[in-house]
NUDREN-294762 format. One line per 2 residues: number of its first residue (from 1); their letters; for each residue x, y, z of C-alpha. Coordinates in Angstrom, 2 decimals. Layout:
<nodes>
NUM = A = X/Y/Z; ...
</nodes>
This chain:
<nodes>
1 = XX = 0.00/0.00/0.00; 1.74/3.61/-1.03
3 = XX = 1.39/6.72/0.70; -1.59/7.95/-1.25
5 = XX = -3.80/5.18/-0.47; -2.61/5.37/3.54
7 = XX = -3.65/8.99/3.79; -6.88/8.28/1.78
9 = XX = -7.52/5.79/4.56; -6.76/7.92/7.60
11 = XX = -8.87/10.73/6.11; -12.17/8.00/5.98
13 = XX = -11.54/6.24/9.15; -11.02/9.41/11.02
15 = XX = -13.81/10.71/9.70; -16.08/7.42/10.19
17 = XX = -14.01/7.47/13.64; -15.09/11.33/14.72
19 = XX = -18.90/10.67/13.82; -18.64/7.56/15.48
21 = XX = -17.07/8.42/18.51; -19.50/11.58/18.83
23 = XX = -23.17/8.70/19.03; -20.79/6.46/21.21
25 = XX = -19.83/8.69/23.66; -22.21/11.36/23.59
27 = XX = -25.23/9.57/22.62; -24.89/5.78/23.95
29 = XX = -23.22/6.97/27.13; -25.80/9.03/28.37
31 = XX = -24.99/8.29/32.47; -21.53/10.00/31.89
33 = XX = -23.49/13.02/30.82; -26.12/12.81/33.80
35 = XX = -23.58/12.25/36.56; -22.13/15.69/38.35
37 = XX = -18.33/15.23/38.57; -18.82/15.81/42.06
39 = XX = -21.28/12.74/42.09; -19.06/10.11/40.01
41 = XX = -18.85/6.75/41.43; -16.03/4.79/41.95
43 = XX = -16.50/2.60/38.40; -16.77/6.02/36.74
45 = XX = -13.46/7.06/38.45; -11.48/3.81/37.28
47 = XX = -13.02/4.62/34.06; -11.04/8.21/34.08
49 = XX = -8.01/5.90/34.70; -8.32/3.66/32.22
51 = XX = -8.63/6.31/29.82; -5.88/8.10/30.68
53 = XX = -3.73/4.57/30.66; -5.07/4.47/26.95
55 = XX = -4.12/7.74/26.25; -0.22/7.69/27.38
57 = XX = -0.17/4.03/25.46; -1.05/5.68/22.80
59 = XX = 0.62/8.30/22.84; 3.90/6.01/23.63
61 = XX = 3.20/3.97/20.08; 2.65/6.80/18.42
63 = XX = 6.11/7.77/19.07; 7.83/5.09/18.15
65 = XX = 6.46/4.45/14.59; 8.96/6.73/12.58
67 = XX = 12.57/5.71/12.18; 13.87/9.60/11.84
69 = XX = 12.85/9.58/15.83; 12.75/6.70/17.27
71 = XX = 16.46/5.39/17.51; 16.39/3.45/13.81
73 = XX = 18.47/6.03/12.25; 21.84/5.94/14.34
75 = XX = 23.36/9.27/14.75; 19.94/11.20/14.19
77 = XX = 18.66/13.97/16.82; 21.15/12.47/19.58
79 = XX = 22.56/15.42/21.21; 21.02/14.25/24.55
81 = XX = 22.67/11.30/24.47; 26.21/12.67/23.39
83 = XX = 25.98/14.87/25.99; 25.14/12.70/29.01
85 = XX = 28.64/10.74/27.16; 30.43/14.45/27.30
87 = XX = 29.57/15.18/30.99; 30.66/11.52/32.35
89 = XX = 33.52/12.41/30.34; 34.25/15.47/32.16
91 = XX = 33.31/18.22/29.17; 30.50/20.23/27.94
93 = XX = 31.14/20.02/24.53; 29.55/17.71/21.57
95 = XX = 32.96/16.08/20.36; 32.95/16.29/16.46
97 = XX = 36.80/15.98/15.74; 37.92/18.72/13.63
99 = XX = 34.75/20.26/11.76; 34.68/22.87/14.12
101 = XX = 38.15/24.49/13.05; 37.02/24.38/9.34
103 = XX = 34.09/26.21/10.10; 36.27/29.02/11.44
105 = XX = 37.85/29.16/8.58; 34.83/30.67/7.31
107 = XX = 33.69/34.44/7.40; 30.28/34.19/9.11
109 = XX = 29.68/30.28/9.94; 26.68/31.40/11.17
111 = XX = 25.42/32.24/8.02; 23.43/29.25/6.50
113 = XX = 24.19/29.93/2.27; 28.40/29.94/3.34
115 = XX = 28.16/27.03/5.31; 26.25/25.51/2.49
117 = XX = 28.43/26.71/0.19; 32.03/25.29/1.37
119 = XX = 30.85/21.40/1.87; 32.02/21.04/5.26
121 = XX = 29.64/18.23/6.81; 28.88/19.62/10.02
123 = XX = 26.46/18.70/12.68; 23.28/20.35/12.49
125 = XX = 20.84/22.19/14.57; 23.80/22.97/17.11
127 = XX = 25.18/25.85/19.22; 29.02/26.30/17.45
129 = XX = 31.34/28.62/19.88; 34.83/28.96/19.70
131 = XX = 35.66/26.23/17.69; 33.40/23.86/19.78
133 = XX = 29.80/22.48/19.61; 27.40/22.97/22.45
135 = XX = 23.40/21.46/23.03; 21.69/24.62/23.37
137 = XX = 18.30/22.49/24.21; 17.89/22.32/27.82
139 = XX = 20.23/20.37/30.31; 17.98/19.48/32.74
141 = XX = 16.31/16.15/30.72; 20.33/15.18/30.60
143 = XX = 20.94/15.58/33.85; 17.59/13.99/35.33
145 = XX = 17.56/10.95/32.82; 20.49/10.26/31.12
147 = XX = 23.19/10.67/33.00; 21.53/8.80/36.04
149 = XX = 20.17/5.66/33.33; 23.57/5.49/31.68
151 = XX = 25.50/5.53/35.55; 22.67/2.81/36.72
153 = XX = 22.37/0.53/33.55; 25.50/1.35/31.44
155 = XX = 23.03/1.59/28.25; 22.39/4.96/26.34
157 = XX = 19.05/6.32/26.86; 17.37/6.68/23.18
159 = XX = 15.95/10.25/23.13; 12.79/9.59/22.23
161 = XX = 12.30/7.20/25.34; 12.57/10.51/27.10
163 = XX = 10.24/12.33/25.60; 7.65/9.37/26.52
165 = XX = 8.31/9.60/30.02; 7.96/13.20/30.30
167 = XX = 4.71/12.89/27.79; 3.19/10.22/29.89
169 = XX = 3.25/12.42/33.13; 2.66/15.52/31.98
171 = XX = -0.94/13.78/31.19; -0.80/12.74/34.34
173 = XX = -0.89/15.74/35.98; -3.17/17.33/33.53
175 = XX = -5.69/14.97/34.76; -4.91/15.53/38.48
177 = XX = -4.77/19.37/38.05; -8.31/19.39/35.82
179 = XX = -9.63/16.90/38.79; -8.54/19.41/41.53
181 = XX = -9.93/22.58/39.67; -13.48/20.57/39.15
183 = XX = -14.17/19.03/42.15; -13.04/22.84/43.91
185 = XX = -14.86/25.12/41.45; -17.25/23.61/39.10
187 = XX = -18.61/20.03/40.77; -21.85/19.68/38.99
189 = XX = -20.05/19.55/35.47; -20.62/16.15/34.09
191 = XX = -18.42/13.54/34.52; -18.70/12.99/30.68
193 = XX = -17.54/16.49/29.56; -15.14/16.83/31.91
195 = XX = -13.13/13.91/31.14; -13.20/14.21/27.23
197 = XX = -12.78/17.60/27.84; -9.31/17.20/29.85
199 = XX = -8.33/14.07/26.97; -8.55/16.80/24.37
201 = XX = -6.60/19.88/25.86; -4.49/17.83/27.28
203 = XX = -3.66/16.28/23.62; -3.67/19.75/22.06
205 = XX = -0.64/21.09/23.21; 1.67/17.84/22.85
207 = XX = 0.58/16.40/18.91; 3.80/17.69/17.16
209 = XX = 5.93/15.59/19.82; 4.09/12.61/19.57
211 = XX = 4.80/12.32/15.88; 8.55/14.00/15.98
213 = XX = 9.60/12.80/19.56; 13.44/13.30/19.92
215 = XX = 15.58/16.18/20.79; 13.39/19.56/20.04
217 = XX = 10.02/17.93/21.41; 12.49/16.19/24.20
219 = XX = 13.19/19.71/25.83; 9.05/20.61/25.08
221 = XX = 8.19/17.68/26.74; 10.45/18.05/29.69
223 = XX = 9.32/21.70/30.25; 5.61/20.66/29.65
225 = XX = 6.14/18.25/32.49; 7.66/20.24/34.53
227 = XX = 5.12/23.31/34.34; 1.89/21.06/34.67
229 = XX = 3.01/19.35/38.01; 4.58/22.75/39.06
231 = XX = 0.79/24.13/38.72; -0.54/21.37/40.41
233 = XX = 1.33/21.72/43.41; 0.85/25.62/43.37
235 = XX = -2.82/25.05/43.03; -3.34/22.47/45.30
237 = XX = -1.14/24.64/48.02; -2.98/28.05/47.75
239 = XX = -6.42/26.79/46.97; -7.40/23.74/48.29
241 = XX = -5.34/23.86/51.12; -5.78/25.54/54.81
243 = XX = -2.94/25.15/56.67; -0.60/27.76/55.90
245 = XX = 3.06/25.69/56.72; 1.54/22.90/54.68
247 = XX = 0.72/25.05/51.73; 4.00/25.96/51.53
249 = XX = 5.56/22.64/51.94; 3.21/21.69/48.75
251 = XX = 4.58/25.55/47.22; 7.72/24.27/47.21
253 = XX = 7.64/21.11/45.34; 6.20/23.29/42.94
255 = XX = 8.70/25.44/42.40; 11.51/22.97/42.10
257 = XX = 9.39/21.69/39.24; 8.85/25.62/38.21
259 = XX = 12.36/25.90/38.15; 13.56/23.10/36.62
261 = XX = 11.22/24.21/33.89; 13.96/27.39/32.97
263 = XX = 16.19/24.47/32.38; 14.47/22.60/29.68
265 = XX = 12.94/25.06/27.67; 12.24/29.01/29.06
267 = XX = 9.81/29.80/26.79; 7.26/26.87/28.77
269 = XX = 8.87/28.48/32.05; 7.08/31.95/31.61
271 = XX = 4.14/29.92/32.76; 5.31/30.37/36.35
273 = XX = 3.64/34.12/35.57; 0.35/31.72/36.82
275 = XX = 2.46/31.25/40.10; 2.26/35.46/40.52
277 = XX = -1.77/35.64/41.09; -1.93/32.25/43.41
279 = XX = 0.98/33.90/45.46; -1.43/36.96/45.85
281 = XX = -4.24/34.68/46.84; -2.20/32.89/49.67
283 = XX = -1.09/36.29/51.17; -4.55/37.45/51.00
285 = XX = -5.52/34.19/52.69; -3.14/34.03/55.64
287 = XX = -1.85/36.59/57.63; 1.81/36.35/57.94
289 = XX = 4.39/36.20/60.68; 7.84/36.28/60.81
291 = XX = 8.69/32.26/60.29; 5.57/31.68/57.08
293 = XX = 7.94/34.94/55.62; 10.69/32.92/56.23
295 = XX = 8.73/29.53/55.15; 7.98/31.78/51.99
297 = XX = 11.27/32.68/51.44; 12.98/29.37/51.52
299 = XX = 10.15/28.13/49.27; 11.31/30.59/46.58
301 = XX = 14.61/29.15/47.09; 14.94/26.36/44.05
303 = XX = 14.50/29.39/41.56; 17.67/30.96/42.62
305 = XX = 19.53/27.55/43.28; 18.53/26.34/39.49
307 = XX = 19.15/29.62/38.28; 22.66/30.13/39.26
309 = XX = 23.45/26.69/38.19; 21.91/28.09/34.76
311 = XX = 23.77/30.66/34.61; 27.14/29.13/35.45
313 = XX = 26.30/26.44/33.00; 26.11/29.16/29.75
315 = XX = 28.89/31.17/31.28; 31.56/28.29/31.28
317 = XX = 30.17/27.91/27.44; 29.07/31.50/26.00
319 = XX = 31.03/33.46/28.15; 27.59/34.98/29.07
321 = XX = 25.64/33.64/31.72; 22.45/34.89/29.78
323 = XX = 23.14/33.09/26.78; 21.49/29.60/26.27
325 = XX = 23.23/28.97/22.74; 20.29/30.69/20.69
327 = XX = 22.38/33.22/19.15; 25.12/30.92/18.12
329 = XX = 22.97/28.19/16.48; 23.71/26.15/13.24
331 = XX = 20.58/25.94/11.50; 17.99/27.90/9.05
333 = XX = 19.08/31.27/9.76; 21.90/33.72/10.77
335 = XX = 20.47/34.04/14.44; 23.94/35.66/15.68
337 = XX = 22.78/39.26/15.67; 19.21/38.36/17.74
339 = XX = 20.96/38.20/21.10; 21.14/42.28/20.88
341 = XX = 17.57/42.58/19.87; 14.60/43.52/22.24
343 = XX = 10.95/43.98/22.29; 11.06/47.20/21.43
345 = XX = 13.18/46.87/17.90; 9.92/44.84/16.61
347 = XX = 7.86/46.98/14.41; 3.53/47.14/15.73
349 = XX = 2.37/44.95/12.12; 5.37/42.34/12.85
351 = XX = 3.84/42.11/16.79; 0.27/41.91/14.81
353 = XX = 1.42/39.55/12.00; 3.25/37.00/14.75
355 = XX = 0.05/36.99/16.80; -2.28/36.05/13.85
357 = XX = 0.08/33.47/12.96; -0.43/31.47/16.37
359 = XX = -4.01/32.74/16.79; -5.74/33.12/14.02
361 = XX = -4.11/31.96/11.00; -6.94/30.18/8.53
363 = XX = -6.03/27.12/6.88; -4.27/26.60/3.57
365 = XX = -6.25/24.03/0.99; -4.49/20.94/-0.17
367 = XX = -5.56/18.85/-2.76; -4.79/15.88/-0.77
369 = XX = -4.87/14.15/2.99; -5.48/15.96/5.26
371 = XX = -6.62/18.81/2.74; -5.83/21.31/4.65
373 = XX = -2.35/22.71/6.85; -1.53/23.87/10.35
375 = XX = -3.42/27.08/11.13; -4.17/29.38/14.14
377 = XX = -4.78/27.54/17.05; -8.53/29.05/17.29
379 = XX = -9.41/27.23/14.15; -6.96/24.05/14.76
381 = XX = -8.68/22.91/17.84; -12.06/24.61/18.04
383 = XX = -12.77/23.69/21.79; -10.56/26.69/22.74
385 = XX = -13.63/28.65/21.19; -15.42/27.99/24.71
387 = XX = -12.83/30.62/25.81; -14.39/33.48/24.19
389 = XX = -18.27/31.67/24.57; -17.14/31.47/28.71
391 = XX = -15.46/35.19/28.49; -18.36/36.60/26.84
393 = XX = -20.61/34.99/29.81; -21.63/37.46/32.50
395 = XX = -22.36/34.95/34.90; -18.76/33.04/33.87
397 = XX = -17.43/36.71/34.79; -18.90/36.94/38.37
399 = XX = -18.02/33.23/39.40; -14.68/33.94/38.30
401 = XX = -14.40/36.60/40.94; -16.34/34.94/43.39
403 = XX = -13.77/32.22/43.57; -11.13/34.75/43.04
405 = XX = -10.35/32.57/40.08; -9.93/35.99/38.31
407 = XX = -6.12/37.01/37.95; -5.18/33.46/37.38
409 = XX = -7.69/33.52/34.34; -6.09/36.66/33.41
411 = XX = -2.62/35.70/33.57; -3.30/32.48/31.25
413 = XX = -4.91/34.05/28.68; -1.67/37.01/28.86
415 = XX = 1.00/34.29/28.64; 0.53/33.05/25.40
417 = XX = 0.94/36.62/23.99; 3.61/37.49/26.01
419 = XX = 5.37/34.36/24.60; 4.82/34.85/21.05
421 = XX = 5.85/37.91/21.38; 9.12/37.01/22.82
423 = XX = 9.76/34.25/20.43; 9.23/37.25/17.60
425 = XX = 12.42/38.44/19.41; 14.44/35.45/19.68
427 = XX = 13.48/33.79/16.50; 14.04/34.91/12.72
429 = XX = 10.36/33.46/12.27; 7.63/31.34/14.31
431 = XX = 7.53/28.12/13.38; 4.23/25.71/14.15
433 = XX = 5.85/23.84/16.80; 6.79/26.67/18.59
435 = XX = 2.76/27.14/19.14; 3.61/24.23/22.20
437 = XX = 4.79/26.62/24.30; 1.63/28.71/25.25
439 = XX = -1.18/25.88/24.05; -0.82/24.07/27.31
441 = XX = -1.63/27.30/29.20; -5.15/28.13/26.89
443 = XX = -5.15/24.55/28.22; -5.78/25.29/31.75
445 = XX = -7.66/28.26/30.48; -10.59/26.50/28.86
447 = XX = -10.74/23.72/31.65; -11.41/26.31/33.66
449 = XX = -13.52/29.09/32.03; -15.49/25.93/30.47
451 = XX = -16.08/24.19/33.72; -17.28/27.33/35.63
453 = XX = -19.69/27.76/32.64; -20.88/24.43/32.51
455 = XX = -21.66/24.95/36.37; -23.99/27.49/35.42
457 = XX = -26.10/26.13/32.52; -29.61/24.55/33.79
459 = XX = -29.68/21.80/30.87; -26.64/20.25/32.45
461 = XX = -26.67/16.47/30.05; -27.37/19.44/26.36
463 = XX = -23.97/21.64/27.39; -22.38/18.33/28.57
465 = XX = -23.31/17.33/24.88; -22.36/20.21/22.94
467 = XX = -18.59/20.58/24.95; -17.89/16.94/23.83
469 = XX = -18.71/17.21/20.22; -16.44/20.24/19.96
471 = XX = -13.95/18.03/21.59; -14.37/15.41/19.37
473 = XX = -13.62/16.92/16.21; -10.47/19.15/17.86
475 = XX = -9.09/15.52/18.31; -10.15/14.59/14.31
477 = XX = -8.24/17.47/13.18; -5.47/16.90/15.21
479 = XX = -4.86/13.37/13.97; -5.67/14.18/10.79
481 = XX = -2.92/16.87/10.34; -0.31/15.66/12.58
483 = XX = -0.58/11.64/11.25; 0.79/13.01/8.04
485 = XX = 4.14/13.62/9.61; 4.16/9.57/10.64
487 = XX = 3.04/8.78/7.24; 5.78/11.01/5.48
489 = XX = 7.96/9.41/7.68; 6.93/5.56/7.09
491 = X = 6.68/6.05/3.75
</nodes>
């Protein structure tokens, strides 16, 4: 069977699949859309387990189908592993023998068309200083997987293995967080909304690394993970817990993960902006003596530990202990000159343009599978529409400040601008896969503008049946565009 007839195929059975799926589960499985969350028995909560179980298998074998990611192709998006090798080695360099002094024999081997141009086969996608080659992905994956698997087991950990791990429980905590913000805030939304709801979001953000796993969508995947269970713990210390010492025992498991974050990818670390309202909330809450400031303090503590170890860690390689490598990259672009550049060099219709792009962006038509490319995220996944149906609610508005749910909301929604606009800085262009670094976040944001909606509609089972068809056919047209990457790559 060629490629043709395989896309042909996914197009009808995802199709068949979507219109299927919406009678099955919204149709034939009416008791999920009668039950309250808050009501669910204990067969309905093992059900929420085995669907998430599905989901991470699935996402797992998804993963591992194409041979540019999964290991097949020897030598192919390994930087992680060469540099777990370098650092049990005692270096912090990629060792390439001597490519790196022929590329200073160049004028500008940052400039794609010279490199091109002389032959020199050099390792791609890399941070070149100085006559050496550095990762300029996060270290953190290295130093919490690889290192430690190769010390234990003596075996290199393939790449993509990573990225499953982190995938697996970053869904993990999705579900836990979107459990703790239902049962808190918005208990009488159906059980069977609520899950499909959190299977779809959840999905949204992650679909590029599930069908190109290693090494870029390594460091998303780490930082993903890292952010959700940061959030968690945040949320589950400043509002659903009492006891101030306890909350910030809980605070500060979240920001190691909130810190770790900066090392895997900092662009998915501006999410701990959503840490800035809930800290507000908790000093509302409690009123605070001399050892909580102190109990605060040290709970802020794992920011400054992980960022001087950051810092250290591109100073000893940049001679900058701002730099991460982006500036010095071998890849599409001269990116050399974008260290120097700030917010305020872009021009208002670039800011405009970039936020369109990740937005809005409508579709371009194909003549064949899946007929139609990438576009904004509004249109990609149209559940995130229930943001601007829950934002336009009056009643949405007022429980939102009721449960002082408000500058969280706010900062959520901000994020993903502030983001793209930063990437519009550090970037000669936005690519679609940079979108994963702010979806996650209008995540969050329609679990919880949609839940506190839901909470307020009389025909409970008719909203309960309207969210999950908009679910369902976000998740078509996310397997439909992103299963042409596996297919490309199988075939």
């Amino acid at each position: 069977m060629d490629a043709t007839a395989v896309r042909h195929l996914f197009f009808v059975g995802t199709v068949i699949a979507a219109i299927g799926g919406d009678l099955l589960y919204v149709e034939l499985l009416k008791p999920l859309h009668t039950t309250a969350l808050g009501a669910a028995r204990r067969g309905m909560k093992g059900f929420a387990l085995a669907v998430l179980a599905l989901l991470i298998v699935f996402s797992c074998y998804t993963m591992s189908l194409s041979p540019n990611w999964n290991g097949e192709n020897p030598e192919h998006r390994d930087q992680y592993e060469r540099l777990a090798d370098a650092f049990l080695d005692g270096r912090l360099d990629l060792d390439y023998g001597d490519i790196g002094e022929q590329l200073l024999e160049l004028q500008n081997p940052y400039d794609p068309t010279e490199r091109d141009a002389s032959g020199i086969d050099y390792p791609w996608d890399h941070a070149f200083y100085k006559g050496h080659f550095y990762m300029y992905f996060g270290v953190v994956p290295v130093l919490l997987l690889f290192v430690p698997f190769k010390v234990l087991t003596g075996l290199t950990l393939t790449t993509y293995h990573a990225t499953q791990l982190f995938i697996a429980a970053f869904f993990c905590a999705m579900f836990l967080l979107s459990q703790l913000l239902a049962r808190r805030y918005y208990p009488q939304m159906s059980f069977g909304s609520w899950l499909l709801l959190t299977v779809t979001v959840s999905l949204s953000g992650v679909w590029n690394c599930l069908c190109c796993p290693a090494l870029y969508n390594t460091a998303v995947s780490s930082a993903l993970c890292m952010m959700a269970w940061s959030l968690y713990f945040y949320v589950k210390a400043v509002l659903d817990t009492e006891e101030p010492f306890k909350a910030l025992r809980l605070a500060f498991v979240g920001a190691v993960f909130g810190a770790l974050a900066f090392g895997c990818r900092p662009p998915i670390a501006l999410g701990n902006l959503a840490a800035i309202p809930l800290l507000v909330t908790f000093l509302k809450k409690h009123r605070l003596n001399w050892r909580l400031w102190l109990r605060l303090v040290r709970t802020l503590l794992p920011y400054a530990v992980v960022g001087v170890g950051l810092m250290w860690y591109n100073y000893a390689r940049f001679e900058n202990p701002f730099e991460f490598g982006q500036a010095y990259q071998l890849t599409l672009a001269d990116q050399s000159r974008y260290g120097s550049r700030s917010l305020f060099d872009l021009h208002w219709t670039t800011m405009l343009n970039g936020l369109i792009f990740n937005f809005f962006r409508s579709p371009e038509l194909r003549g064949d599978y899946p007929f139609f490319s990438e576009c904004g995220v509004f249109l990609m996944f149209p559940v995130f529409g229930y943001v601007f149906l829950a934002a336009g609610d009056a009643a949405t508005r007022r429980r939102l400040r009721e449960r002082k749910l408000a500058g969280l909301a706010a900062v959520l929604a901000l994020c993903p601008v502030v983001i793209t606009l930063l990437e519009l800085v550090w970037a000669p262009f936005l690519a679609n896969s940079y979108r994963q670094d702010f979806i996650w976040l209008l995540s969050l944001l329609c679990l919880l503008l949609t839940g506190l909606r839901a909470e307020g509609q009389e025909n409970g089972p008719g909203t309960s049946r309207w969210i999950c068809r908009w679910c369902v056919w976000s998740l078509a047209v996310g397997f439909m565009v992103y299963s042409d990457f596996v297919i490309q790559a199988l075939f």
